[in-house]
KELUMNU-393261 format. One record per atom (N, C-alpha, C, O, CB): x, y negated, z negated; atom name. Coordinates in nm, 4 decimals. Glycine has a CB too. Layout:
+----------+----------+----------+------+
|        X |        Y |        Z | name |
+----------+----------+----------+------+
|        X |        Y |        Z |   CA |
...
+----------+----------+----------+------+
END
This chain:
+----------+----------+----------+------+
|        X |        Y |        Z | name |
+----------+----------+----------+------+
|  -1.4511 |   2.8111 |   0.6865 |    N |
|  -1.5701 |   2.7840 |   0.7629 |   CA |
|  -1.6861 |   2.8681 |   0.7110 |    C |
|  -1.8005 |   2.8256 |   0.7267 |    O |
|  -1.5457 |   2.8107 |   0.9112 |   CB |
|  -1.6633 |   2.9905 |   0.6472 |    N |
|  -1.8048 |   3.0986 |   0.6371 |   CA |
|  -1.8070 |   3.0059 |   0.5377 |    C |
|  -1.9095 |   2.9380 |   0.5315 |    O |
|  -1.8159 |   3.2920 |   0.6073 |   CB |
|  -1.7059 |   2.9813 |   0.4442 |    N |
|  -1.7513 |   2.9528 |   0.2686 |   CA |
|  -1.8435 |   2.7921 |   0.3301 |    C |
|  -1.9590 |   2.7955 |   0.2878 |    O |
|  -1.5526 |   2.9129 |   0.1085 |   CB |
|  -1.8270 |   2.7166 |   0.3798 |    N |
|  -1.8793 |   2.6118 |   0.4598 |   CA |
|  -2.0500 |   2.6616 |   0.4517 |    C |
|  -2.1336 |   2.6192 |   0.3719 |    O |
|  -1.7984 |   2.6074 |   0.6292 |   CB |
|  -2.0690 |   2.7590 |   0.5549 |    N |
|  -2.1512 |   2.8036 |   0.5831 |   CA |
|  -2.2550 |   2.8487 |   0.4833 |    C |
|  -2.3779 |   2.8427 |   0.4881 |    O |
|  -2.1085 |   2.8694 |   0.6478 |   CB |
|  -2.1523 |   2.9070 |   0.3689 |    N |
|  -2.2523 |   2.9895 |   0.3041 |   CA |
|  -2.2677 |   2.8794 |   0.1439 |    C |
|  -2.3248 |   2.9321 |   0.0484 |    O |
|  -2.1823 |   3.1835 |   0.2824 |   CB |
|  -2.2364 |   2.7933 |   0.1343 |    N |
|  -2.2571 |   2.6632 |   0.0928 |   CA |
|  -2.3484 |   2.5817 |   0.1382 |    C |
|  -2.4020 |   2.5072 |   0.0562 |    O |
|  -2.1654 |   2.6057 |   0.1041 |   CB |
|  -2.3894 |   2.5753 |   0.2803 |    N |
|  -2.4698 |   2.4956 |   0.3111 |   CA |
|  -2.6530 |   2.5735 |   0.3186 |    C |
|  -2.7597 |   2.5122 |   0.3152 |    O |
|  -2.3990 |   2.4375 |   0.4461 |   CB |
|  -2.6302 |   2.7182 |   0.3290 |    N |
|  -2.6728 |   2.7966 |   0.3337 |   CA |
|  -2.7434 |   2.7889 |   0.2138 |    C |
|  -2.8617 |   2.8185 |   0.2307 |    O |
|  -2.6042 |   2.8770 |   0.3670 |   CB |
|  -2.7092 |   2.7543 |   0.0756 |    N |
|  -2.7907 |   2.7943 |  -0.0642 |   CA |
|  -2.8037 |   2.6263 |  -0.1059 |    C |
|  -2.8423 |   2.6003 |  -0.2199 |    O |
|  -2.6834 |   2.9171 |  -0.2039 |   CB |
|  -2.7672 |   2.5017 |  -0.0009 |    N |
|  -2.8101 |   2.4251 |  -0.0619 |   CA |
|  -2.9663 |   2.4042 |   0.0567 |    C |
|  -3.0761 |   2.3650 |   0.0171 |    O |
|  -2.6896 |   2.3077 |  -0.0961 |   CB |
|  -2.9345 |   2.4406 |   0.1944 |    N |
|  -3.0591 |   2.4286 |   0.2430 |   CA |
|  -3.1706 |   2.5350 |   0.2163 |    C |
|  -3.2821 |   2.4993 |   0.2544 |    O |
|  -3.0413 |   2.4152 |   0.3703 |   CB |
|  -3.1628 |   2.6613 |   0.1572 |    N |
|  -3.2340 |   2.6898 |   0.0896 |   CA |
|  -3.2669 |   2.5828 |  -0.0328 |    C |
|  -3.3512 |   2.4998 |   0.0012 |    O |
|  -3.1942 |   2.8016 |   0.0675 |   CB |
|  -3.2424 |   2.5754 |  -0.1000 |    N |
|  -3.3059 |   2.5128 |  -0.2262 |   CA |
|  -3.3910 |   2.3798 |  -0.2388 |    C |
|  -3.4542 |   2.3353 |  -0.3347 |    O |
|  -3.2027 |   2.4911 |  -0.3093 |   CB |
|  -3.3608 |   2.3020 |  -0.0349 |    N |
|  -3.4549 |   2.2164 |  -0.0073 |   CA |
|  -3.5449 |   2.2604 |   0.0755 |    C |
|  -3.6305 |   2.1744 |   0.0962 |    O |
|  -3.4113 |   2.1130 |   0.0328 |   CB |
|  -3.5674 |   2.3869 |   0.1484 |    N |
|  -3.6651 |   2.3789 |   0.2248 |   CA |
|  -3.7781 |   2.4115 |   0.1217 |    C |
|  -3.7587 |   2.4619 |   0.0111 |    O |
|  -3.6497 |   2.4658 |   0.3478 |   CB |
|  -3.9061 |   2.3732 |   0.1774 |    N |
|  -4.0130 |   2.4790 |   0.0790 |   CA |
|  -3.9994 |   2.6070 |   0.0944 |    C |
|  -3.9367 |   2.6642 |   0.1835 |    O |
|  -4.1639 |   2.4682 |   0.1029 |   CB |
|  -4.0861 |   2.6749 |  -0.0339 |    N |
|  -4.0865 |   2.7926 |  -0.0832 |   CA |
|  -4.1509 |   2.8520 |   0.0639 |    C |
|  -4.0862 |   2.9473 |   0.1074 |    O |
|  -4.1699 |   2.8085 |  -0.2348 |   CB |
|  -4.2326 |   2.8232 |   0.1220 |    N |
|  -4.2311 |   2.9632 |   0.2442 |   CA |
|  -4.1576 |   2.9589 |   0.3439 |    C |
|  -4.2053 |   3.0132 |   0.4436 |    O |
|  -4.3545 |   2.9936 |   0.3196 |   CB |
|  -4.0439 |   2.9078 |   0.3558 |    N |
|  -3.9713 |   2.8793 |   0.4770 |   CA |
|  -3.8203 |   2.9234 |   0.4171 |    C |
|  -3.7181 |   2.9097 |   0.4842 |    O |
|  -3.9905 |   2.7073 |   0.5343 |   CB |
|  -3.8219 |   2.9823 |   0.2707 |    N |
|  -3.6792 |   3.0139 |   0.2286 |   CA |
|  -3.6340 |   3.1580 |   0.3346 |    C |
|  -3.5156 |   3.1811 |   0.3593 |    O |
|  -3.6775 |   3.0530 |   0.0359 |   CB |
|  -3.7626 |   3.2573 |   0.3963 |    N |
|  -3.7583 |   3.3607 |   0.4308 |   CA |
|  -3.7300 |   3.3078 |   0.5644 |    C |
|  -3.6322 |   3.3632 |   0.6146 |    O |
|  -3.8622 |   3.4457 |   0.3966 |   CB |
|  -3.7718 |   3.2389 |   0.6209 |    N |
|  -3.7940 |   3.2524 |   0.7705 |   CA |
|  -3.6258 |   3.1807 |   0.8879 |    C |
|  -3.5418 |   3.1042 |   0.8405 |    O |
|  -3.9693 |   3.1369 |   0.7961 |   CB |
|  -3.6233 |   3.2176 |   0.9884 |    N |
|  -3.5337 |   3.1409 |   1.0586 |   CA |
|  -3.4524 |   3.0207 |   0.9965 |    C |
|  -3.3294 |   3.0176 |   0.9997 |    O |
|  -3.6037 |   3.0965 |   1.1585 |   CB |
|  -3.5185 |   2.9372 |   0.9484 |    N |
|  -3.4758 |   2.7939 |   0.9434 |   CA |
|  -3.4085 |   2.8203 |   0.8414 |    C |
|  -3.3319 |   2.7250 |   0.8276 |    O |
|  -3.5739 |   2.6748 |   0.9330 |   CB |
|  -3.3924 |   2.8901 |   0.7651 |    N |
|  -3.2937 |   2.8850 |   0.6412 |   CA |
|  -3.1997 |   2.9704 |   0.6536 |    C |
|  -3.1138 |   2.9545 |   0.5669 |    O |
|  -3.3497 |   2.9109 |   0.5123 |   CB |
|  -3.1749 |   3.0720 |   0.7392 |    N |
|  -3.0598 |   3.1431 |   0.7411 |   CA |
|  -3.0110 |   3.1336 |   0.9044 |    C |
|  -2.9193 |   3.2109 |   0.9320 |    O |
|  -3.0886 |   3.2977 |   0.6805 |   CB |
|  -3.0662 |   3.0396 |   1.0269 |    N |
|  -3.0017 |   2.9797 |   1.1521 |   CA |
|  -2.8760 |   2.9593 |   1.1154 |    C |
|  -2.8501 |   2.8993 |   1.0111 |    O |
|  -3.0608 |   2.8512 |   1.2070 |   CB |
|  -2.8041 |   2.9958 |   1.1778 |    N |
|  -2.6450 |   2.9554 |   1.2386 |   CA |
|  -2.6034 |   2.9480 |   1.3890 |    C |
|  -2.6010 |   3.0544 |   1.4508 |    O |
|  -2.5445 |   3.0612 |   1.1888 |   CB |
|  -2.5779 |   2.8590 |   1.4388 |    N |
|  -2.6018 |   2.8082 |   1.5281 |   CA |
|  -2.4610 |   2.8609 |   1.6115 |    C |
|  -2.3556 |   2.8062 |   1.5791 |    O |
|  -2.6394 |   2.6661 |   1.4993 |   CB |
|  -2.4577 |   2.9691 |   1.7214 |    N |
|  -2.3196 |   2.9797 |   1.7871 |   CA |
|  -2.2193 |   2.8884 |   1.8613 |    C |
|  -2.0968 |   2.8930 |   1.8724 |    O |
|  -2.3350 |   3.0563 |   1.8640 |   CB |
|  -2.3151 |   2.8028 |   1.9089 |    N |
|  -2.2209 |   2.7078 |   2.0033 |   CA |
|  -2.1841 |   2.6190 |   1.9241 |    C |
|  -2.0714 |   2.5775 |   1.9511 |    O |
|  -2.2800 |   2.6381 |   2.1282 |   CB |
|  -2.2277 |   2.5756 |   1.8441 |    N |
|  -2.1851 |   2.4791 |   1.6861 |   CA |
|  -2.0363 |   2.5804 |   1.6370 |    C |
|  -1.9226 |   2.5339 |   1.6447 |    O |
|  -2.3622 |   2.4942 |   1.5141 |   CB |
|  -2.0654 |   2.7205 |   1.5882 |    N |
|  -1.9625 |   2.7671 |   1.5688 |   CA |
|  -1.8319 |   2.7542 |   1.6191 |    C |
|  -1.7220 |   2.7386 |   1.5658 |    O |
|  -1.9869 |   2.8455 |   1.5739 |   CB |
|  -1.8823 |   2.7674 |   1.7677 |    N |
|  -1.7584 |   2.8280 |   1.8966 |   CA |
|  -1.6738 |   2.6143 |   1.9246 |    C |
|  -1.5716 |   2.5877 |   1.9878 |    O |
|  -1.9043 |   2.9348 |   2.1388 |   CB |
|  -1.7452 |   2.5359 |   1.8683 |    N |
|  -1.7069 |   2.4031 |   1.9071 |   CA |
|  -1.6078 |   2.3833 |   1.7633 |    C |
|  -1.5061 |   2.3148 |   1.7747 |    O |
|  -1.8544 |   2.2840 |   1.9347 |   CB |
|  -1.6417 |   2.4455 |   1.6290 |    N |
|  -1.5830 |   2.4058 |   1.5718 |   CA |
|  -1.4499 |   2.4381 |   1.5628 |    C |
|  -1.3536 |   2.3715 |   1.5249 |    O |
|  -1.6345 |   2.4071 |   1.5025 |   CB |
|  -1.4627 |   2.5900 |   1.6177 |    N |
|  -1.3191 |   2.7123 |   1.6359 |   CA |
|  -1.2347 |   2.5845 |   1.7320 |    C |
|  -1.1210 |   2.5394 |   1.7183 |    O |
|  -1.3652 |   2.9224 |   1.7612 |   CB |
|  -1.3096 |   2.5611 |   1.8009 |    N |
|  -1.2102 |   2.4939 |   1.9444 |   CA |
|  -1.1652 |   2.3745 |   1.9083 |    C |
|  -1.0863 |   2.3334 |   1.9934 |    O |
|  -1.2921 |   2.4618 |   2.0970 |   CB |
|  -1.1794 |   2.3024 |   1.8232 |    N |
|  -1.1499 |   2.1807 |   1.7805 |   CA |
|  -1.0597 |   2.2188 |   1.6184 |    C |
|  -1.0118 |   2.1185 |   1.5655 |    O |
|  -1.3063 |   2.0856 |   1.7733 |   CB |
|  -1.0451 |   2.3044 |   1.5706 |    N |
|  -0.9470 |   2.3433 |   1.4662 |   CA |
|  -0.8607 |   2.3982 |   1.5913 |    C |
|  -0.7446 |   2.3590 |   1.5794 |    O |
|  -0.9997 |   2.4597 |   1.3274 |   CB |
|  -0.8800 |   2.4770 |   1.7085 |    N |
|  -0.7507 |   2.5211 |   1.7782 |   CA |
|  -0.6499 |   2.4165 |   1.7902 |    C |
|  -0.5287 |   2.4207 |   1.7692 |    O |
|  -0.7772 |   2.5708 |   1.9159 |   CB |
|  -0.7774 |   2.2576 |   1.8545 |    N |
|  -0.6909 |   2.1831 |   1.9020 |   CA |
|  -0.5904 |   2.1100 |   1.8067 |    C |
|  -0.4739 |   2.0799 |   1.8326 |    O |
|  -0.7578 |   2.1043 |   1.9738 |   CB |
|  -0.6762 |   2.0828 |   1.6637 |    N |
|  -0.5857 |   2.0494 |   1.5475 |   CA |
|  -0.4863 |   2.1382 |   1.5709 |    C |
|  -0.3855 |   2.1054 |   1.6335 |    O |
|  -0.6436 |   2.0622 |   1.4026 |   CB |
|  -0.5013 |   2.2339 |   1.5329 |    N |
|  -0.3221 |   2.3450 |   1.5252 |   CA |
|  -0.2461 |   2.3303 |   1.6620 |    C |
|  -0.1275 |   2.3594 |   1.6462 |    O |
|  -0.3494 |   2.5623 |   1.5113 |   CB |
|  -0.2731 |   2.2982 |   1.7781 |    N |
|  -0.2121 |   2.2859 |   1.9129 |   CA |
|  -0.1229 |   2.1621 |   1.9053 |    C |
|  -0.0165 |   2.1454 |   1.9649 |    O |
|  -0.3233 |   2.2731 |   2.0312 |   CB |
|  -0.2076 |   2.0472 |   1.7906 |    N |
|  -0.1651 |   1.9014 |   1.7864 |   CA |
|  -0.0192 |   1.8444 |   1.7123 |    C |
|   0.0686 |   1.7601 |   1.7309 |    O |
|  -0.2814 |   1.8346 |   1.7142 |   CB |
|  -0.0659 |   1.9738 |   1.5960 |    N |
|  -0.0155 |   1.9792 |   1.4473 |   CA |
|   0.1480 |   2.0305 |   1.4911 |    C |
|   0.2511 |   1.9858 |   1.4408 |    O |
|  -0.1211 |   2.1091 |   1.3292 |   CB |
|   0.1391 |   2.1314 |   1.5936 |    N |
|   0.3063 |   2.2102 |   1.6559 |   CA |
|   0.3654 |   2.0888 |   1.7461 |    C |
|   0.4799 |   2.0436 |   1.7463 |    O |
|   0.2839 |   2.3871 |   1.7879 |   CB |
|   0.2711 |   2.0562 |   1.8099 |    N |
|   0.3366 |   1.9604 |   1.9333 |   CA |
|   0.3694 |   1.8426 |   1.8383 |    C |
|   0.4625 |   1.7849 |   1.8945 |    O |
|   0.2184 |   1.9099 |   2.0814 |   CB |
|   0.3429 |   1.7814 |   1.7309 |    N |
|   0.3637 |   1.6811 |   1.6262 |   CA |
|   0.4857 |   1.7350 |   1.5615 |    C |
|   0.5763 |   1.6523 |   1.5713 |    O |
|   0.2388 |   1.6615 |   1.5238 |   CB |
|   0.5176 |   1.8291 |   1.5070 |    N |
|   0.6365 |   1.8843 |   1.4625 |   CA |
|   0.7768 |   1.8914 |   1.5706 |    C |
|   0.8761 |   1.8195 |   1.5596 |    O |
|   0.5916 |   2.0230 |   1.4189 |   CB |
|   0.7592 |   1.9764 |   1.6548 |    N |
|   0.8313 |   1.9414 |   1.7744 |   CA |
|   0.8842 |   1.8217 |   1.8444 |    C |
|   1.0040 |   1.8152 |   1.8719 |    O |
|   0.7746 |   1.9787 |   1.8438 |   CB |
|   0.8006 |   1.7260 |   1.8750 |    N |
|   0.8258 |   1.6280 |   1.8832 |   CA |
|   0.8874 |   1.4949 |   1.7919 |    C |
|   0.9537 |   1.4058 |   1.8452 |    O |
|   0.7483 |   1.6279 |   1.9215 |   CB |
|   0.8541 |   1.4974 |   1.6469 |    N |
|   0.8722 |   1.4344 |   1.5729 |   CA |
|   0.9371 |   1.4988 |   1.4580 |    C |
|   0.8736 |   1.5039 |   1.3526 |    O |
|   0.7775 |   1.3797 |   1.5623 |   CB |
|   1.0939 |   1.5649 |   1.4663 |    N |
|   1.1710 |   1.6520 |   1.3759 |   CA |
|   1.2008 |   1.6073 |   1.2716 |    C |
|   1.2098 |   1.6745 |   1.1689 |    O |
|   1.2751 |   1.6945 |   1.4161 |   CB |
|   1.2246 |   1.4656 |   1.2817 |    N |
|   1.2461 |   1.4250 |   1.1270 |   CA |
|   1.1316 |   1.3886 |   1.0327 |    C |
|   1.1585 |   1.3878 |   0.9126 |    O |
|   1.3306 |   1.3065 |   1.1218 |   CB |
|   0.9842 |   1.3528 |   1.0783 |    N |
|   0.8858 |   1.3541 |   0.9895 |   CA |
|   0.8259 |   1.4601 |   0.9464 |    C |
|   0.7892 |   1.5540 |   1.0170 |    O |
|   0.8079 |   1.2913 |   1.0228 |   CB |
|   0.8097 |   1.4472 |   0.7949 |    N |
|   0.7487 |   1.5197 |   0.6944 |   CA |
|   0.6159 |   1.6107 |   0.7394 |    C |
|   0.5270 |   1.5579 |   0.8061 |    O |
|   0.7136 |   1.4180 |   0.5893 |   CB |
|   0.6075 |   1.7600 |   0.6959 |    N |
|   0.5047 |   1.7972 |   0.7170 |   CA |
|   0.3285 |   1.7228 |   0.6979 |    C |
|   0.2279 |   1.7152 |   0.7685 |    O |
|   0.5365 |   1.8916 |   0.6565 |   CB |
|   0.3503 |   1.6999 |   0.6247 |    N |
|   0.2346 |   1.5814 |   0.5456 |   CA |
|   0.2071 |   1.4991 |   0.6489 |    C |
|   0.0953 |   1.5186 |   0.6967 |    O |
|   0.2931 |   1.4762 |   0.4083 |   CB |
|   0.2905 |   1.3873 |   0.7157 |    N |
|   0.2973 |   1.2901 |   0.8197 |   CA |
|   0.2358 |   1.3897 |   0.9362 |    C |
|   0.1255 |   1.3655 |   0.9851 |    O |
|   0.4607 |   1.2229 |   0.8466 |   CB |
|   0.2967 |   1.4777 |   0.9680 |    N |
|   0.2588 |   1.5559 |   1.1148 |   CA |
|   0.0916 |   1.5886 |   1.0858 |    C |
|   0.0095 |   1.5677 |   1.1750 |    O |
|   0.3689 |   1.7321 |   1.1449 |   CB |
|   0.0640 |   1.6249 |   0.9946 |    N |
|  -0.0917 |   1.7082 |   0.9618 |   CA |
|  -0.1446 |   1.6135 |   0.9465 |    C |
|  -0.2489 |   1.6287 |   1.0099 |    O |
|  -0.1259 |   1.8105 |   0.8398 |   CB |
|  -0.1464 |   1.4714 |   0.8816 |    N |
|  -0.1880 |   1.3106 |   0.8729 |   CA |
|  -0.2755 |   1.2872 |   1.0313 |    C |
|  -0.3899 |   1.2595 |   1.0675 |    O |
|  -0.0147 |   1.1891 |   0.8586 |   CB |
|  -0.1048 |   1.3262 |   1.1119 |    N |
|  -0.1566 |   1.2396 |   1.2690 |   CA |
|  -0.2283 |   1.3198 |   1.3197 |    C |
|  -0.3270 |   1.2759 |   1.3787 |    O |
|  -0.0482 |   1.1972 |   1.3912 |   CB |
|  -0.2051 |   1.4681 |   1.3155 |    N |
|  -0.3175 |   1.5813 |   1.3873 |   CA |
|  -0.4178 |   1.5356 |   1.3533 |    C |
|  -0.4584 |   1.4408 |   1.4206 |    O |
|  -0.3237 |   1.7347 |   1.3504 |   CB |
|  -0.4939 |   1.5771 |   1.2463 |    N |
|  -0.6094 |   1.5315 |   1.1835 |   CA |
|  -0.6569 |   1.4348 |   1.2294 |    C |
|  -0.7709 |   1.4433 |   1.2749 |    O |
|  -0.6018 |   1.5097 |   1.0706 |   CB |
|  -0.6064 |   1.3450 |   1.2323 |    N |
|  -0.7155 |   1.1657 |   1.2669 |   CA |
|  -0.7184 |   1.1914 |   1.4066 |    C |
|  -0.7999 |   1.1380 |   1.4819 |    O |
|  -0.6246 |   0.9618 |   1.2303 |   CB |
|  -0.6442 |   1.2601 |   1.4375 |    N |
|  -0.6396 |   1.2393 |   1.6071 |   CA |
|  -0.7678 |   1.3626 |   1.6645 |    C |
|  -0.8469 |   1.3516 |   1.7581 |    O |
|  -0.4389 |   1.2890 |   1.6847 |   CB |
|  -0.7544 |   1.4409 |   1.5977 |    N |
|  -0.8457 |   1.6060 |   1.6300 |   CA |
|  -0.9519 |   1.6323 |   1.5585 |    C |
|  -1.0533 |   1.6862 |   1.6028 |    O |
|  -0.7664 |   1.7435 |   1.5987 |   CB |
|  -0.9314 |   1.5896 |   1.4254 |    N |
|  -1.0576 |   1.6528 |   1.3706 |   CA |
|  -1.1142 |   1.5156 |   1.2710 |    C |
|  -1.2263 |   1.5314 |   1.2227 |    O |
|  -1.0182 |   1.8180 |   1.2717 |   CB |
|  -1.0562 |   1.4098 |   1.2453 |    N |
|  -1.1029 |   1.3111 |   1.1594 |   CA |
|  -1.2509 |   1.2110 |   1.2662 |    C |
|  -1.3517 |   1.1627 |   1.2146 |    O |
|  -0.9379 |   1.2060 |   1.1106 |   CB |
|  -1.2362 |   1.2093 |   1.3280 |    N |
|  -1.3767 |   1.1545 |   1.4625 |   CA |
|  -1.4471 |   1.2162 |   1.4137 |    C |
|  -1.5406 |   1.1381 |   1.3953 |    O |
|  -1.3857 |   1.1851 |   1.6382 |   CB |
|  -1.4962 |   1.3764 |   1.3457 |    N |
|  -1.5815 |   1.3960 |   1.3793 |   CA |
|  -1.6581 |   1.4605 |   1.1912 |    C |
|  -1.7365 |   1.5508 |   1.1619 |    O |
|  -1.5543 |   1.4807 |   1.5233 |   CB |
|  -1.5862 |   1.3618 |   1.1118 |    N |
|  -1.6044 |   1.3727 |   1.0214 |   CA |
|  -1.6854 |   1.2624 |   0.9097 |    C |
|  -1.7286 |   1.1650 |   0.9714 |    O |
|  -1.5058 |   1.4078 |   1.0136 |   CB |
|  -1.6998 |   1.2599 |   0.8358 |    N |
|  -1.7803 |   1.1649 |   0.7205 |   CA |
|  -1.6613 |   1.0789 |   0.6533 |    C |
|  -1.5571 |   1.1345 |   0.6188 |    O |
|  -1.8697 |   1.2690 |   0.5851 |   CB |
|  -1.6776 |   0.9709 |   0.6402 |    N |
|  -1.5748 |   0.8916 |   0.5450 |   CA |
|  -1.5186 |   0.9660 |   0.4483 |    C |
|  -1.3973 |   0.9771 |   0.4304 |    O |
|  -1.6327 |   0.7796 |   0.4726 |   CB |
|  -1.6129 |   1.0229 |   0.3787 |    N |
|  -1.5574 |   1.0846 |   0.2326 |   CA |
|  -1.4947 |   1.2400 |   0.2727 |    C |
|  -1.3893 |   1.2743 |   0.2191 |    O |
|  -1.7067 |   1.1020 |   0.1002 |   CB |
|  -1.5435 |   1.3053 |   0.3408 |    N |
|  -1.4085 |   1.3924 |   0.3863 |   CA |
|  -1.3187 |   1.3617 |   0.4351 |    C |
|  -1.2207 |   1.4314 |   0.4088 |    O |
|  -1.4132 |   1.4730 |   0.4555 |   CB |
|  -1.2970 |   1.2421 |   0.5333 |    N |
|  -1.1437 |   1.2059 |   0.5509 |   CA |
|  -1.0780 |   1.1935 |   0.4429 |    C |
|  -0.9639 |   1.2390 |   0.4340 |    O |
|  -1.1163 |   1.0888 |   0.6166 |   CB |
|  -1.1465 |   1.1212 |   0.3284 |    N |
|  -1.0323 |   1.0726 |   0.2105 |   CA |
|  -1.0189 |   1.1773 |   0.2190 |    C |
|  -0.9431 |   1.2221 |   0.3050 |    O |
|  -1.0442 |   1.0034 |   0.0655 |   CB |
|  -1.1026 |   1.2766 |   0.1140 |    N |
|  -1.0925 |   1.3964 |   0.0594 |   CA |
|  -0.9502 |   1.4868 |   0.1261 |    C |
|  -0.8750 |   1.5471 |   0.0496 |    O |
|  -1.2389 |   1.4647 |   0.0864 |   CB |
|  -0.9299 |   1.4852 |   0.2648 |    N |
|  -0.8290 |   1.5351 |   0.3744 |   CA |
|  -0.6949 |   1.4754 |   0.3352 |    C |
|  -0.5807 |   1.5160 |   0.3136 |    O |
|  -0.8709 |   1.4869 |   0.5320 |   CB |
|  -0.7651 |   1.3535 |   0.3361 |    N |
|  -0.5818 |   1.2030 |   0.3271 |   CA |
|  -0.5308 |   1.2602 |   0.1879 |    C |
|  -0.4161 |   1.3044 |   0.1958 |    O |
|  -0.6304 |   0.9406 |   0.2914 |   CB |
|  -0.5768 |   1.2677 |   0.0887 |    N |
|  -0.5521 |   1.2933 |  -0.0407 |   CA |
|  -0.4893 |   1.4725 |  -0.0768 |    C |
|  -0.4023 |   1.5012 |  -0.1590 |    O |
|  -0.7018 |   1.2531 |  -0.1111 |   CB |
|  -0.5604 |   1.5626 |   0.0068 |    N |
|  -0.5063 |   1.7205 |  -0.0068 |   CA |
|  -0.3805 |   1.7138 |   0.0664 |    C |
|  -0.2809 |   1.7792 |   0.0358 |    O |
|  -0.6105 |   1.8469 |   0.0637 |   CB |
|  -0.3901 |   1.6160 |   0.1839 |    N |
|  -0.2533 |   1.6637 |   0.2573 |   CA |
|  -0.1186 |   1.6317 |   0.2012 |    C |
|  -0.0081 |   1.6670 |   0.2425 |    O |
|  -0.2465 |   1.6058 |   0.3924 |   CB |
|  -0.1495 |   1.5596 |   0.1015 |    N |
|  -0.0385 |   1.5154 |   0.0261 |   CA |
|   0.0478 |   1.5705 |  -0.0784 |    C |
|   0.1518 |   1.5398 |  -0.1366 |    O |
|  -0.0732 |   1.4309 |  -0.0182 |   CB |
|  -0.0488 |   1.6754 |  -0.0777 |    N |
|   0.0246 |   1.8584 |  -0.0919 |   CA |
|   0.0674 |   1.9409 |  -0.0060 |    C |
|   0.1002 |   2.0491 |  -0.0547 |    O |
|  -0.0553 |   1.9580 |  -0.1359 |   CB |
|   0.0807 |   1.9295 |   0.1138 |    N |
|   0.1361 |   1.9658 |   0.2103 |   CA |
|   0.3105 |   2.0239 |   0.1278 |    C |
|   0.3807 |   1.9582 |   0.0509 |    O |
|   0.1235 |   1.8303 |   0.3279 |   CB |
|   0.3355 |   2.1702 |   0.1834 |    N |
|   0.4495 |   2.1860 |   0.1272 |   CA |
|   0.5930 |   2.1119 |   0.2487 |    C |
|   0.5803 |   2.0326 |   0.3419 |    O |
|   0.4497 |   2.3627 |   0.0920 |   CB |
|   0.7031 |   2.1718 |   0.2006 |    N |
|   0.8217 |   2.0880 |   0.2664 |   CA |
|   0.7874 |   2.1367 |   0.4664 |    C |
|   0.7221 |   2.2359 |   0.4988 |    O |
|   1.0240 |   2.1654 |   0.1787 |   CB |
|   0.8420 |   2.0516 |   0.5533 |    N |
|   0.8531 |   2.1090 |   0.6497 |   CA |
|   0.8495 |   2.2316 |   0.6256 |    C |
|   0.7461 |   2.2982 |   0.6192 |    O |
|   0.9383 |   2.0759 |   0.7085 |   CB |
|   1.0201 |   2.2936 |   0.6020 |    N |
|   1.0902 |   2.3757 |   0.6022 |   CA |
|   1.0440 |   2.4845 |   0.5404 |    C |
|   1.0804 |   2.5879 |   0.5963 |    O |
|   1.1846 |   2.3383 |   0.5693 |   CB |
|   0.9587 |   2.5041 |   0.4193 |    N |
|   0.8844 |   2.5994 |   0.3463 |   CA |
|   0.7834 |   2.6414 |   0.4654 |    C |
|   0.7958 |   2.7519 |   0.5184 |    O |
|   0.8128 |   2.5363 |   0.2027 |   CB |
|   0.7241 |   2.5876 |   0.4895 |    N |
|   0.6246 |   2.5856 |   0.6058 |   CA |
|   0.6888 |   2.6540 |   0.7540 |    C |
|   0.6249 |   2.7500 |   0.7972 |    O |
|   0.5815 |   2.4180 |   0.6305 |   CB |
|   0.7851 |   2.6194 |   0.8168 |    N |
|   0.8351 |   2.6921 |   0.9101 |   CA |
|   0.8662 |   2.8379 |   0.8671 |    C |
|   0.8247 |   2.9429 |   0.9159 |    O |
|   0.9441 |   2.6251 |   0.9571 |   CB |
|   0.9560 |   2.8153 |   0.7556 |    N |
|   0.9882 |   2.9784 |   0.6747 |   CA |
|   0.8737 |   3.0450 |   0.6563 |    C |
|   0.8823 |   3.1634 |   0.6888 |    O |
|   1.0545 |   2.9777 |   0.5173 |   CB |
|   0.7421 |   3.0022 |   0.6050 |    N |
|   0.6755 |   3.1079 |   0.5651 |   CA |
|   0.5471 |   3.0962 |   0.7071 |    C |
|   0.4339 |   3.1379 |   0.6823 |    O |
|   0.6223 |   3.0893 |   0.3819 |   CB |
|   0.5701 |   3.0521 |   0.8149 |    N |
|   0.4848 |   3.0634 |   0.9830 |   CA |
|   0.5210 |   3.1694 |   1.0022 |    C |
|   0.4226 |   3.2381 |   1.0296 |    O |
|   0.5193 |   2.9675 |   1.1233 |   CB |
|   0.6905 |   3.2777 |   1.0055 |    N |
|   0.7679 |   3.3445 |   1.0839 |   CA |
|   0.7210 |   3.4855 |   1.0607 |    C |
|   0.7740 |   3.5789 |   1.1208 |    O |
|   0.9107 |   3.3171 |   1.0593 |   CB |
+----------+----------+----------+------+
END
């Protein structure tokens, strides 16, 4: 999320004009924007356990698939969903994943 931040940070610098690189508008970060995004990755990870639990024989990949569309894909751009559909497919084994939670 900071790297997010501090990405969006040097590209909206580089569009605002030159006297506004100093002022508010280019270095605003917005808290309740923050505190909504924390709460909606909680709920992904709240989704992502109760998906595992419930569904023991599907693949880590499958469980983080359904979290996602269900928690955090609404509130995203087409091209980051792919971008999401396509990383999760590196998702390691369940079981690597439980072993290295503990």
């Amino acid at each position: 999320s900071g790297l997010v931040i501090m990405n969006n940070y040097s590209t909206n610098t580089k569009i605002l004009p030159k006297d506004k690189h100093n002022s508010w508008e280019a270095t605003y970060a917005s808290t309740s924007r923050t505190v909504l995004r924390i709460m909606r990755f909680i709920d992904f990870i709240r989704t992502l356990y109760q998906n595992m639990l419930n569904n023991r024989e599907d693949s880590l990949s499958s469980c983080a698939s359904n979290s996602y569309a269900k928690e955090l894909g609404p509130h995203h751009i087409w091209i980051v969903r792919q971008a999401v559909k396509i990383g999760l497919y590196t998702s390691p084994a369940r079981e690597t994943f439980i072993t290295s939670s503990k």
